[in-house]
KETOR-110228 format. One record per residue (C-alpha): residue in one letter; z negated, y, x. Coordinates in steps of 0.001 Angstrom, whole numbers, plus 500000, padded with zeros to 6 digits. Layout:
BEGIN
AZYX ...
***
This chain:
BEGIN
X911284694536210244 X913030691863212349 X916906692434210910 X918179690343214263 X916081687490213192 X917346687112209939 X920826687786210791 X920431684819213793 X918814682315210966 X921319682968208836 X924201683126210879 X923163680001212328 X922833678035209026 X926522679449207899 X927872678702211413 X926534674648210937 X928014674465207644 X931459676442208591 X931770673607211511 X930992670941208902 X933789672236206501 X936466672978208981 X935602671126212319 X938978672587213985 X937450675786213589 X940429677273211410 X938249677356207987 X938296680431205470 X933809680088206183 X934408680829210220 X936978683213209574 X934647684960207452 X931441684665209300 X933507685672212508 X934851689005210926 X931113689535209930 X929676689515212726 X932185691914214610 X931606694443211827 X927638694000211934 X927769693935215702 X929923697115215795 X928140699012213475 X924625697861215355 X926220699516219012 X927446702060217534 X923782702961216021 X921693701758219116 X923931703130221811 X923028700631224782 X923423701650228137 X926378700581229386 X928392701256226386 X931399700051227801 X929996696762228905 X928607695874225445 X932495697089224024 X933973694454226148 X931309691663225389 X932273692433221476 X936343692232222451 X935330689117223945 X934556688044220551 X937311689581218453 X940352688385220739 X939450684717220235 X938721685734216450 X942096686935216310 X944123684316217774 X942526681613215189 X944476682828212592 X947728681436211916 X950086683065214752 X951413680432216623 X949904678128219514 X951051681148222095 X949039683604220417 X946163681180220214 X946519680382224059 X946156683860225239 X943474684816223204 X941564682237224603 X942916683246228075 X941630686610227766 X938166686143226296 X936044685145229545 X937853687996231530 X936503690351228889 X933296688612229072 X933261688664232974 X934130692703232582 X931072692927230563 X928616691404232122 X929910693025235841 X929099696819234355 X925565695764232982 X925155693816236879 X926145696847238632 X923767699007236607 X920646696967236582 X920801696933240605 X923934698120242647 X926291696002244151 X926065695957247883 X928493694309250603 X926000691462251460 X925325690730247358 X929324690609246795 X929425688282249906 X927000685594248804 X927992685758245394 X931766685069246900 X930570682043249311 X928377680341246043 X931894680726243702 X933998679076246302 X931840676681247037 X931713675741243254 X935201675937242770 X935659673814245331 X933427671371243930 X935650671892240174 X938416671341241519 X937988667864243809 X935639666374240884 X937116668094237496 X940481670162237244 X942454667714240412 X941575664736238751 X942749665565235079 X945453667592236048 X947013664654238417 X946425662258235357 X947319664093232792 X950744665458234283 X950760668949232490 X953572671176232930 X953327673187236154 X952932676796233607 X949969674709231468 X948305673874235000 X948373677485235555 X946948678695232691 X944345676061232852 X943499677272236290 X942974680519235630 X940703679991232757 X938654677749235420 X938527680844237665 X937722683256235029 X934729680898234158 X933521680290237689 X933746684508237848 X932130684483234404 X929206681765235283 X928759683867238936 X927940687056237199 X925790685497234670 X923296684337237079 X923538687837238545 X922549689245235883 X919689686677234718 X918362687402238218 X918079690892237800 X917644691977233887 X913892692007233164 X912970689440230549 X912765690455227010 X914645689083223604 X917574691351223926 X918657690149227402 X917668686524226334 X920340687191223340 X922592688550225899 X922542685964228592 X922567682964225763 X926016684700224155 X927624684726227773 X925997681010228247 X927733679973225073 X931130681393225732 X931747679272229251 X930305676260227456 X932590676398224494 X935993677878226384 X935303674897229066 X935079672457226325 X938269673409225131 X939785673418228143 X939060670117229085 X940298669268225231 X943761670818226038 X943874669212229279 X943290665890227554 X945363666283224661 X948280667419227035 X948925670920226009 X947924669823222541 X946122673032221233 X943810671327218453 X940149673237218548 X937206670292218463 X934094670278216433 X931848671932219619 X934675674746220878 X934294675633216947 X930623675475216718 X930097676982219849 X932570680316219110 X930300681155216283 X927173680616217786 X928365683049220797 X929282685413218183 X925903685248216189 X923815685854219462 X925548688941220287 X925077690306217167 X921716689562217111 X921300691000220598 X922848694255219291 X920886694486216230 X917433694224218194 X915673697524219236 X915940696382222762 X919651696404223538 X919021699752224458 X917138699274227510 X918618695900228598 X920482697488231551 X917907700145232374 X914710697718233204 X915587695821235792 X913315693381237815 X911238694737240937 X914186694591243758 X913659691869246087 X915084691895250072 X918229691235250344 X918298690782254231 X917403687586253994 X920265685223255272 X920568681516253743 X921624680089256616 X921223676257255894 X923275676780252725 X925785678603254240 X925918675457256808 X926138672883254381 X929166674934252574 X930775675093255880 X931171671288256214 X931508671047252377 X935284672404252617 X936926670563255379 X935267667174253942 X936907667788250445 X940003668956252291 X940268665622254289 X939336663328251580 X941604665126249131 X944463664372252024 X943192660779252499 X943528660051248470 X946517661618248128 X948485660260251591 X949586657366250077 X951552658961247506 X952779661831249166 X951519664114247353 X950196666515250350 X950891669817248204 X947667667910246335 X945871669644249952 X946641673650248986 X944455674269246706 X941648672843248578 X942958674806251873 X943077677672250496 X939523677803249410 X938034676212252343 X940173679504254356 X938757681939252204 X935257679967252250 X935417680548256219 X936283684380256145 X933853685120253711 X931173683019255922 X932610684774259048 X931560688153256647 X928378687114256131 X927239686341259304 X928533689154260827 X926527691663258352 X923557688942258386 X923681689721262396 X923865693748262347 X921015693541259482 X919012691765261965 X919655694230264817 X919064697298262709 X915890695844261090 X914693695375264784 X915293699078266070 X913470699574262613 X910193697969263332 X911005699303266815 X910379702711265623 X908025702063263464 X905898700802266022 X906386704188268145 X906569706565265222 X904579708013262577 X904988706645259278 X904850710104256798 X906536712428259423 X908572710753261324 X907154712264264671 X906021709839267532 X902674708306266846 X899439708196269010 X901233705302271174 X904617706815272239 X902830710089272529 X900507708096275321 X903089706822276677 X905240709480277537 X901982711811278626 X901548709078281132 X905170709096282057 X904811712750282710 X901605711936284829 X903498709504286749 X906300711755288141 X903507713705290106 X904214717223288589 X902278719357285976 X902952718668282359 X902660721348279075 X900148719958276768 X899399721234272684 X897289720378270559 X897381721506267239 X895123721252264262 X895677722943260502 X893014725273259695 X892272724457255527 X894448721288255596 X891252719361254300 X890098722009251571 X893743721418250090 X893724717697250161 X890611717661249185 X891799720120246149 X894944718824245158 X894792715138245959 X896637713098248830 X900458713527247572 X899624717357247830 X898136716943251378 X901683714835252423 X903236717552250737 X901571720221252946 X901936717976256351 X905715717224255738 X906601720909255447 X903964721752258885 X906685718650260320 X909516720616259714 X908219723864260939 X907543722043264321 X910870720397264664 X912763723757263584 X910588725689266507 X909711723080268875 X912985721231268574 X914759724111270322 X913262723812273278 X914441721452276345 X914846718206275733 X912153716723277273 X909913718117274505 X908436715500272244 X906471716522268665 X903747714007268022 X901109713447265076 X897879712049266358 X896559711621262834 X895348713705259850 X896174717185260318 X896569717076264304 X899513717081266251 X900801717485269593 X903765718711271364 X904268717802275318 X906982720170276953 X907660721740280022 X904687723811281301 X907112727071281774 X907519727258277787 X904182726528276574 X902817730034275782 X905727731274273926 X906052727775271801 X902686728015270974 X902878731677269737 X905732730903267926 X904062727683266243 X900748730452265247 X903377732425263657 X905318729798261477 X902911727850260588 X900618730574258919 X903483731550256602 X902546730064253163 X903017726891251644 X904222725955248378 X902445722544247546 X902170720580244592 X903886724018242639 X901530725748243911 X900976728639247280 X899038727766249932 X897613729632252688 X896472728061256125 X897102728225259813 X896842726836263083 X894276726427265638 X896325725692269017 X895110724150272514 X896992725092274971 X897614722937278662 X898837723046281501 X897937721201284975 X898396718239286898 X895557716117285570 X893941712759286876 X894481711175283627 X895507711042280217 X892236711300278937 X891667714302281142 X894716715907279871 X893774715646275977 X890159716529276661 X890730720111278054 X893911720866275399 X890675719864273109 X888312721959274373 X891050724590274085 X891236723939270777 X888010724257269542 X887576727502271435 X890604728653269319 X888744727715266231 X885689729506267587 X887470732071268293 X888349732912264528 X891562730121264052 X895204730927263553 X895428731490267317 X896381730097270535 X893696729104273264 X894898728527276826 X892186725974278368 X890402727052281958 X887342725871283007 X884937728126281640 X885764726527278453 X884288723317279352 X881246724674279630 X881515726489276445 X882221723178274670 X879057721055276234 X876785724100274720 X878934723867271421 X877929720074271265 X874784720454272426 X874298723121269555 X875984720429266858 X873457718077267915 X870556720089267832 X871706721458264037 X871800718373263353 X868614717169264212 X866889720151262883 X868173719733259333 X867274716101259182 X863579717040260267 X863112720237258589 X862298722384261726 X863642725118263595 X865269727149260263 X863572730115258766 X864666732854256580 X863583736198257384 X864484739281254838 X865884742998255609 X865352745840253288 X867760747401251272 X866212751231250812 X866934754200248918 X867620757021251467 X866382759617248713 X862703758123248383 X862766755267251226 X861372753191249122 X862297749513249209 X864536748294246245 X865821744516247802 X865892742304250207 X868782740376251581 X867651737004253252 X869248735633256549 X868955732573258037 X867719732179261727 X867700729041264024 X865393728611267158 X866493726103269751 X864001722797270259 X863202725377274243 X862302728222271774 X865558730606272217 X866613732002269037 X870357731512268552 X872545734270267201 X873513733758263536 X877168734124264516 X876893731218266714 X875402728939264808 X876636729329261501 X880117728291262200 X878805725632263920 X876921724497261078 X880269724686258921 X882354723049261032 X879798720057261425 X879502720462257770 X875895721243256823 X875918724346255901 X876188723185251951 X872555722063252683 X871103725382254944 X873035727593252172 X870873725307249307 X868058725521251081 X867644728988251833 X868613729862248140 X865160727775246753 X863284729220249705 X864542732514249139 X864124732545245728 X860706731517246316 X859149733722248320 X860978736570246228 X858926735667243342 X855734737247244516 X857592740347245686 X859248740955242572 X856227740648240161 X854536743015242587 X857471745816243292 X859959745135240972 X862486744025243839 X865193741944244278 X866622739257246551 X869978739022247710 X871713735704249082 X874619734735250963 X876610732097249418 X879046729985252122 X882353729091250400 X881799725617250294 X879072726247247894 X881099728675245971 X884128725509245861 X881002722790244629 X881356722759240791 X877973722283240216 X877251725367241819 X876489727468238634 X874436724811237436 X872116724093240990 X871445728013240948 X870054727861237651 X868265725126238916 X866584726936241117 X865248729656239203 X863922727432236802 X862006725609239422 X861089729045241295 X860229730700238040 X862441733969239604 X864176735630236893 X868090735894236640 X868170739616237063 X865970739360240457 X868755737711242318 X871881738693243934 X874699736344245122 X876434737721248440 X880266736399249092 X882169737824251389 X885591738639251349 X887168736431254814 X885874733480252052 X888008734990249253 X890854735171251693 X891073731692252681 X891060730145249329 X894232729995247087 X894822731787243621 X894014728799241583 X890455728484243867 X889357732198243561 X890103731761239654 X887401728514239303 X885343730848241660 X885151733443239145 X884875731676236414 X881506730132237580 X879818733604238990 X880551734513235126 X878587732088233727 X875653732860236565 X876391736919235672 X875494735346231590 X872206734799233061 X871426738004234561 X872586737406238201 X874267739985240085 X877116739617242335 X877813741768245322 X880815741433247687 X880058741991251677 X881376743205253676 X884282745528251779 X886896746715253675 X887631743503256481 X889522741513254117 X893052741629253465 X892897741957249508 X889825743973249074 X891131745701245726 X892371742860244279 X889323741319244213 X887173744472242954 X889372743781239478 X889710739919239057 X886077738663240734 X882864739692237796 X880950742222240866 X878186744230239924 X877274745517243745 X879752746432246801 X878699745791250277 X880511748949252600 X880903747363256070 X879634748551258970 X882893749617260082 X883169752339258258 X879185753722258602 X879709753200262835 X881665757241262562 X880553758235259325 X879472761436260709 X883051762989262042 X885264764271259458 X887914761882258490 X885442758983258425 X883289760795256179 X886050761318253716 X886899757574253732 X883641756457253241 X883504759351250366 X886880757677249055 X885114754298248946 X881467755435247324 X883810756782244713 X885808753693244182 X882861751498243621 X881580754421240948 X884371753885239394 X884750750521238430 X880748750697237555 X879726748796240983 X876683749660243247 X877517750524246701 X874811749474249686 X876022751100253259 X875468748133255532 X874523748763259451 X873002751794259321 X871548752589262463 X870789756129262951 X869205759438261478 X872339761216261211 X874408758496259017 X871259758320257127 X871717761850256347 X875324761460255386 X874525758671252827 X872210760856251060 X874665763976251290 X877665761727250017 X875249760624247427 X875249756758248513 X871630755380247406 X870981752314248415 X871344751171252487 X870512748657255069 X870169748972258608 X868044748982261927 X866853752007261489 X865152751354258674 X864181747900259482 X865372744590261583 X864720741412259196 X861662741096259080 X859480737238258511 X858263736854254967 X854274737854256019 X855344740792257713 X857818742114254905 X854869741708252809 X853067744026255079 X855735746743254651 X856087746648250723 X852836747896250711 X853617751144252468 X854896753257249860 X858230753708251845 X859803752837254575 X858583755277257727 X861922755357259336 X863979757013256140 
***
């Protein structure tokens, strides 16, 4: 229901006939509606509570002093409640100004040169005129004065606020009230100047009172007087400088100084000239002001877009270009510089994750872990970001190995991003030389660093020429990965046997990808497959030799009952449509859900972050619904290998090589017994992985482990010739 609206129409129609009754504004009717709308206005703050409450407070006094001094208590009283109602006014509307957008030195500077330049226009064309022809009393002239001034204040801060108060009913209310209240108190001014001190009210100063009084009521009563100061308009710049007004003001006062001496020469009357000085002094100072800050905001904006230009936006480091520069600097001076290179192992799986404002979450912290270790070093070090998750540092050559060490260590500590922790590192190319070039320079800290991420990450790599050589095979290899998975050649899956060592008879297979080189050289498994990661294929090679797998495994399993076990990459794992393109398979394959096994490993587990492992397991549950087991490889080379046996759904447990490689001497044995007995425990199948030899064989079978894999009882073997061995009835070796 629209209360304010009725209240305005009404107050309106009763304000139209008050005037009509009692023109001089001294009528019973505006007494009335005037005492009504203080009460109604009153009771509507003190139920909406705007912000400012003070402000709105002194915009009501505004009303009630002037409704005061109408009744009968003397011309005096009258005067000075007239006197005090656009100060009150002016109060107001400053507080609701200052918090819809703060005041600044340059706003309270241009607001100052616009009111003197107005006043200065009032009084040559408006109070020197009627004041000289009117002859009032040198106290009258005064008081008229200073009402003049408060309105010029009053008018100054209205526009202020008009400028800056979003538009809506409430302000519109607002502002009209204000509007109303300089309109009808210069009205009346201009009446007393007339009448010579005569203080008789006329029909508009009447009319006008009311309707100020009815708006702010009606502003009160509406639902948005609580938000009036609190939504301002979208802040503009406020560097600008108005230069050709500010010129035109500056030859505005000494003209109306000189003609106001010309006019008034003749009679004598120089002290006509003081007013007039006085503003056109303070008009200069406050120019003077403003030019002065208008200069120094030009010179700061320029170092500004200076660094800007040079530095990076998000961190604050030097950018690509200043980083160029002073490499070549460094070149220039004929001695050897210090090059890093850094890149943030997992920076991509958490933007990816989390979203962008994560990710700048994530690189500002890296930022300050740089500054607080590579910003103690000389001063000719300089912290860089190249882009993305890269940066580089350029120092003296001397402290390059220690920075760098120090940089591995601080920047694997964890992260706390978007409320949540995250774990990731640093890969680190390391330099040092007197190179031909820039580009010379950045190439070998590269190479550097991709031997570091070769190398396993979270490390340091110092670059020497055996590295280049290592990175011209490592693109060569990209390339011919590449190639191969657009064509379809040069993959195959071959399969090794899981066996029981009590009857050596083949229970599973686990199937392993191989690549051949286009020159027919087979290339190592752990060469390749981080290869294929970091190029990032491997989501299609991991999909492809699930349906293949799964495939041939059909067959096998309707003949011997077997299984098929398949190593999932944890970018597949991360996919969530992972659950559903495995079920997809089997479907297609016709393999059923209990004849599979999905492999992870635990270095996978390790790199992802609580809230990742959590989705994780949530999707091999659903698979597990469906009769798929999970096994976990290669137990015991992770960092959180226990954690993981109770949160992740596992049905099989992987022992790593590691721990078959001595299982024969004493306290190996009774770790490995430890472990067997673990897995029991929680209801989990343990495989021995790597076993190579007759004697561990023997050990397995003592210790009571079942199942095992291993040379010695088979390499992995093509699909034909695995086919050949399930039809032996077990495997000759066990």
């Amino acid at each position: 229901m629209r209360i304010w609206l009725w209240f305005l129409a009404g107050a309106v129609v009763l304000s139209a006939l008050a005037t009509a009754i009692s023109p001089d504004g001294h009528g019973a009717l505006n007494l009335a509606l005037l005492l009504g709308c203080i009460v109604v206005a009153g009771v509507a703050l003190h139920r909406h509570r705007p912000q400012p409450r003070a402000a709105w407070w002194l915009l009501l006094a505004g009303v009630v002093v002037p409704a005061a001094s109408t009744f009968p208590l003397g011309p005096v009283a009258l005067g000075a409640g007239y006197l005090f109602c656009l100060p009150l006014t002016a109060a107001g509307l400053w507080l609701i100004a200052r918090r819809l957008r703060p005041w600044s030195a340059t706003r309270i500077l241009d607001s100052a040169i616009i009111m003197i330049g107005i006043a200065q226009l009032t009084w040559a064309f408006v109070l020197d005129p009627l004041l000289h022809r009117t002859g009032l009393k040198p106290l009258d002239a005064l008081g008229v004065s200073l009402i003049a001034g408060c309105g010029l204040v009053t008018v100054a801060l209205l526009l202020r606020v008009a400028l800056a108060v979003r538009p809506g009913t409430a302000a519109l209310l607002l502002l009209g009230s204000s509007a109303t209240t300089v309109f009808a108190d210069a009205f009346y001014t201009v009446s007393y100047v007339v009448g010579r001190g005569s203080t008789v009210t006329g029909w508009f100063t009447a009319a006008g009172w009311l309707i100020r009084a009815s708006l702010l009521t009606a502003a009160a009563l509406h639902p948005g007087a609580r938000t009036v100061a609190l939504r301002p308009r979208k802040a503009g710049d406020d560097r600008g400088t108005p230069i050709g007004g500010f010129i035109a003001l500056s030859l505005l006062g000494p003209g109306l100084l000189v003609a106001d001496l010309v006019v008034h020469r003749e009679a004598g009357s120089w002290w006509h000239a003081l007013v007039p000085a006085v503003l056109t002094g303070a008009l200069m100072v406050a120019m003077v002001l403003r030019l002065g800050r208008a200069l120094r905001d030009r010179v700061r904006l320029q170092r500004e877009l200076a660094f800007r230009a040079q530095h990076d936006v998000l961190t604050g480091l030097a950018n690509r270009e200043l980083f160029r520069s002073r490499l070549q600097d460094g070149l220039d001076t004929g001695g050897e510089i210090g090059l890093l290179i850094i890149d943030l192992d997992g920076f991509k799986d958490v933007n990816d994750t989390l979203g962008h404002p994560a990710g700048d979450e994530l690189l500002l912290t890296a930022t300050a872990r740089l500054r607080a270790v590579a910003g103690a070093g000389s001063g000719t070090t300089l912290l860089a970001r190249l882009g993305g998750d890269e940066f580089a540092v350029i120092c003296p050559p001397q402290e390059l190995d220690g920075l760098a060490a120090a940089l591995v260590r601080e920047l694997a500590l964890p992260y706390r991003v978007a409320g949540r922790e995250q774990h990731i590192s640093a890969s680190i190319g390391v330099y040092a030389g007197a190179p031909a070039s820039t580009g010379e320079a950045l190439q070998s800290a590269d190479i550097a660093l991709y031997a570091a991420k070769e190398a396993g990450r979270n490390r340091a790599v110092r670059y020497h020429p055996g590295l280049r050589e290592a990175q011209l095979a490592h693109t060569a290899l990209a390339e011919q990965l590449r190639a191969a998975v657009e064509a379809g050649t040069g993959f195959a899956v071959h399969y090794q046997p899981v066996v029981d060592v009590h009857t050596g008879r083949v229970t599973a297979v686990e199937a392993l990808l191989r690549f051949t080189a286009p020159e027919g050289a087979p290339v190592s498994p752990a060469v390749f497959v981080p290869v294929a990661e970091e190029i990032g294929i491997i989501g299609r090679l991991g999909a492809w030799v699930l349906e293949r797998a799964c495939a041939d495994a059909k067959a096998w399993h309707d003949e011997h009952g077997i299984s098929v076990t398949v190593n999932v990459s944890g970018r597949q794992l991360r996919n969530p449509r992972f659950a559903d393109e495995v079920l997809a398979v089997l479907r297609r394959t016709g393999l059923p859900g209990a004849a599979l096994v999905l492999e992870i490993t635990e270095t996978v587990l390790v790199t992802a972050s609580l809230e990742e492992t959590e989705e994780v397991s949530r999707r091999l549950a659903r698979l597990r619904a469906f009769g798929i087991r999970i096994a976990i490889d290669d137990f015991g080379t992770g960092y959180s290998s226990l954690a993981y046996l109770r949160t992740l759904p596992l049905d099989v447990l992987k022992i790593d090589r590691a721990f078959v490689n001595r299982i024969e001497e004493r306290q190996d044995k009774a770790l490995f017994r430890a472990v067997v007995e673990l897995a029991r425990s929680m209801y989990l199948q343990p495989v021995a992985e790597g076993v190579e030899t007759p004697g561990q064989a023997a050990v397995l079978r003592e210790l009571d482990c079942g199942l095992a894999q291993g040379f010695l009882f088979a390499r992995p073997l093509p699909g034909p010739a695995l086919t050949a061995l399930l039809a032996q009835p077990r495997v000759p070796a066990a």
